[in-house]
C-alpha beads as a LAMMPS data file, in Angstrom:
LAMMPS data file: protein, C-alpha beads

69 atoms
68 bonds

1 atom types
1 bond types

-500.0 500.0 xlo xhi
-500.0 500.0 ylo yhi
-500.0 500.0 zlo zhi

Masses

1 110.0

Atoms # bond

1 1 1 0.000 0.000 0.000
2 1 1 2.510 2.921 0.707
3 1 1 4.309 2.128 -2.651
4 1 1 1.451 3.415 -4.097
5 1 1 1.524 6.891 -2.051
6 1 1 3.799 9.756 -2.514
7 1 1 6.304 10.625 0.039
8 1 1 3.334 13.575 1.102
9 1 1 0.746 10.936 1.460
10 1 1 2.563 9.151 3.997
11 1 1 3.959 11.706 6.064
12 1 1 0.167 13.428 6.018
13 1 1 -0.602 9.432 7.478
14 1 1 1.659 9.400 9.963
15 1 1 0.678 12.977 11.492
16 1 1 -2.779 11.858 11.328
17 1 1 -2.243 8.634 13.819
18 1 1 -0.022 10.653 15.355
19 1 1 -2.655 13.122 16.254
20 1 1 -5.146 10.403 17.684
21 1 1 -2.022 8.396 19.198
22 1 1 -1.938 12.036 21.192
23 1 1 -5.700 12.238 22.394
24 1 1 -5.059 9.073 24.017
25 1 1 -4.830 9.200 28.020
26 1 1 -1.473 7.491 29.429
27 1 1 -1.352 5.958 32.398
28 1 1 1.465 4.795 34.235
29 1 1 3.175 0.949 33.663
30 1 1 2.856 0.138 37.317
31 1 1 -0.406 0.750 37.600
32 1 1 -1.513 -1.114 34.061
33 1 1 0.615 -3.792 34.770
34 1 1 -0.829 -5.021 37.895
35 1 1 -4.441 -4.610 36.719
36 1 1 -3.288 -6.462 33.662
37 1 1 -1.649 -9.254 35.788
38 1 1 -5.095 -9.813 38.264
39 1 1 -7.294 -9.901 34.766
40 1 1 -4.821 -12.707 33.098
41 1 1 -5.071 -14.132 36.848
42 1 1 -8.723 -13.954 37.032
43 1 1 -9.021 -15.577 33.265
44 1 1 -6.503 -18.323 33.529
45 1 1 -9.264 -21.218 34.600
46 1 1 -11.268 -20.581 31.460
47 1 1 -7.989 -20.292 29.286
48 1 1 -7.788 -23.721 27.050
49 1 1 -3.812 -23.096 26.631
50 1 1 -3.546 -23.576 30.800
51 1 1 -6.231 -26.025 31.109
52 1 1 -6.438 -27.700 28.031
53 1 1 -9.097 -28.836 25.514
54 1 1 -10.949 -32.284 26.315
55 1 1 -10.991 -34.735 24.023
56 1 1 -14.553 -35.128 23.136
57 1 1 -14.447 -30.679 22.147
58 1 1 -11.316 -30.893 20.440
59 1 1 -11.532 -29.509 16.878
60 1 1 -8.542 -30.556 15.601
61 1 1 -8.585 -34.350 16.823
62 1 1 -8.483 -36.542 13.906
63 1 1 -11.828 -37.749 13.370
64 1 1 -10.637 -41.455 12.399
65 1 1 -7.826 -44.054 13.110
66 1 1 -4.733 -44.959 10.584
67 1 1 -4.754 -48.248 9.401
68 1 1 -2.014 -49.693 7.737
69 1 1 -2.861 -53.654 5.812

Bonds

1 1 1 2
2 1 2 3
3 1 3 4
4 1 4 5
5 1 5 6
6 1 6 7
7 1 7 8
8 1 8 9
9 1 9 10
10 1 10 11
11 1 11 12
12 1 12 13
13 1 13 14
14 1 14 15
15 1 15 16
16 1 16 17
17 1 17 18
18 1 18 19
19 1 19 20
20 1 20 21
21 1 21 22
22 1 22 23
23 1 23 24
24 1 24 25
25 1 25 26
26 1 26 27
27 1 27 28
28 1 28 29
29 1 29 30
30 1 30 31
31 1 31 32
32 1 32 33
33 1 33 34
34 1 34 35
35 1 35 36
36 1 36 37
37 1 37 38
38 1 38 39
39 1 39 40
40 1 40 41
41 1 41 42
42 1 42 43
43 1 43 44
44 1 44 45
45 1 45 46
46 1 46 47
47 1 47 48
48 1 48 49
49 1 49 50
50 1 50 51
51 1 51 52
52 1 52 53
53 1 53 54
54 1 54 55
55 1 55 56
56 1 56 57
57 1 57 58
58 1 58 59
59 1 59 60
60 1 60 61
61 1 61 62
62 1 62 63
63 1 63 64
64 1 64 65
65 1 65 66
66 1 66 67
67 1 67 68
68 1 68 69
């Protein structure tokens, strides 16, 4: 995509994110971090990667058996 704009284009692009990146409100890492840590926390016994997927609701098991004559 920005081989098809002129060298304008994409500087006029890049001011315009950075002028909503700037409307955002920042907050500090030490107080995001711990909020993010208690949410990953409070999700973890519903995550399938730290609990895993039973069998019979697994997507991806194969649906039939090899058999070699």
């Amino acid at each position: 995509m920005a081989r098809d704009m002129s060298d304008k284009d994409i500087l006029k692009m890049e001011i315009e994110q950075l002028q909503k990146e700037v409307k955002n409100t920042r907050e500090p890492v030490s107080k995001t971090a711990k909020e993010l840590c208690e949410f990953v926390e409070a999700q973890s016994a519903e995550d399938p990667l730290i609990k895993g997927v039973p069998e019979d609701k697994n997507p991806f098991k194969e649906k039939g058996g090899c058999i070699i004559t």
